[in-house]
N, C-alpha and C positions, 0 to 999 in steps of 0.2 A: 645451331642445330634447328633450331626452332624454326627461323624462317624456310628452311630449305622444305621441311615437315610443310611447314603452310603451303609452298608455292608447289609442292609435290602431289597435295591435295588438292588447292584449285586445278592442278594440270588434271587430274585424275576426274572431278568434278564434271567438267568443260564439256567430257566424252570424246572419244574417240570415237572414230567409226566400227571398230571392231567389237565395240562394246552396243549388248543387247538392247531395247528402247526400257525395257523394266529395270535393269541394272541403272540405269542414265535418270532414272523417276527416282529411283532410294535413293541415291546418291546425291540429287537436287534437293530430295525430302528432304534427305540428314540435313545437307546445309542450310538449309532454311531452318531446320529446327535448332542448329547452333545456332546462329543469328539468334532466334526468336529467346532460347534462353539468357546468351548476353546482351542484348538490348533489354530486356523482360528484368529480368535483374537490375540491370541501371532505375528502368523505367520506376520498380515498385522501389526502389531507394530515396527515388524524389517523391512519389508521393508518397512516402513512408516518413519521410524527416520532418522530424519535429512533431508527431501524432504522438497522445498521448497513449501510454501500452503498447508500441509500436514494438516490438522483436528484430523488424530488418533492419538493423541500425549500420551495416557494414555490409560491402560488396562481397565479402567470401558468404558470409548468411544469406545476402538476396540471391549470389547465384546457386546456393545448395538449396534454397528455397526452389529456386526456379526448376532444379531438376527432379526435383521432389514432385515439384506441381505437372511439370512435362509426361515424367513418368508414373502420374497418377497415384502414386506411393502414399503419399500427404501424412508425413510421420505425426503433423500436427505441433511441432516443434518451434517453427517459423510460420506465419501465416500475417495478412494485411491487412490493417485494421478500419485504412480510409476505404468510401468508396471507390477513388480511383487505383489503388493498389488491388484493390478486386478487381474493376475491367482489366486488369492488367495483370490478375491469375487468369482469370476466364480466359482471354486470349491466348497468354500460355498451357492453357489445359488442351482447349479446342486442338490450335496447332500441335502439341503434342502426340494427341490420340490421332488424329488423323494422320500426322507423320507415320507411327507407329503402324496404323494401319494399313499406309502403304508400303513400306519396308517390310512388314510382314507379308503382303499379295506379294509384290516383287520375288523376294526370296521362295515363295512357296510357287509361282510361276519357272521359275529359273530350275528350281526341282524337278518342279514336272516335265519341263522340256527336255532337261537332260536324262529321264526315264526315258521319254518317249523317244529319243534320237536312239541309246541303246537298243530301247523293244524294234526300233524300225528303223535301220541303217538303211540309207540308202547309199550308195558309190558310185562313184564316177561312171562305173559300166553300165549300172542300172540305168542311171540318167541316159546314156549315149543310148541305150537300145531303147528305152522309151521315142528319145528322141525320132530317131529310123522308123521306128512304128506311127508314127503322128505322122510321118512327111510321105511313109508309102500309102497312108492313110487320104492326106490329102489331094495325093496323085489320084487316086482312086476315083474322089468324089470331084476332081476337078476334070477326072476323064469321062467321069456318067452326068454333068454339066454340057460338055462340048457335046456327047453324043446324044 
């Protein structure tokens, strides 16, 4: 099951054309911010081992570390005690919040458009008679050219 879920999700990731360019930004964000938390978790485990007071001593703690730090929560439960397990919250914070922060405009975009499409239908007819008025439009101005 698992893999068909993964390859369902890079298919979904990839984008389609039918999908909006803000839908195709969260979507890239999200994945980038898995990544960043299972890499991020491996990362603070090697510099975590063998440090003395260390807490990340196992991949399931560094990666509930990681979402802790991603999602800025910071229960304070797990935390890194070398300096490099720090660059290596800090980068998981940053990516986080800025993840976050795009997911949230994305979605708060995709809202608003679909208000706006509601308040301001346009149809097929609207277009075609728009259309007619531009072309009688430029007959017009193409006739007071010639003459």
């Amino acid at each position: 099951m698992l893999p068909g879920f993964l390859a369902r999700m890079v298919e979904l990731m990839r984008g389609r054309e039918g999908r909006s360019l803000h839908m195709k930004a969260a979507g890239g964000a999200t994945a980038v911010l898995l990544l960043v938390m299972l890499t991020g978790s491996w990362a603070v485990l090697v510099a975590e081992e063998g440090a003395r007071g260390a807490s990340l001593t196992s991949y399931p703690k560094a990666l509930w570390w990681a979402v802790e730090t991603a999602t800025t929560v910071g229960y304070g439960d797990f935390y890194p005690v070398t300096w490099w397990g720090r660059v290596v919250g800090t980068v998981v914070m940053v990516v986080g919040i800025t993840t976050y922060g795009m997911v949230t405009a994305a979605l708060a975009t995709w809202f608003v458009a679909r208000q706006q499409k509601r308040a301001h239908p346009v149809g097929a007819e609207t277009l075609h008679a728009l259309h007619e008025r531009f072309d009688r439009l430029e007959e017009v101005l193409g006739a007071k050219k010639k003459g």
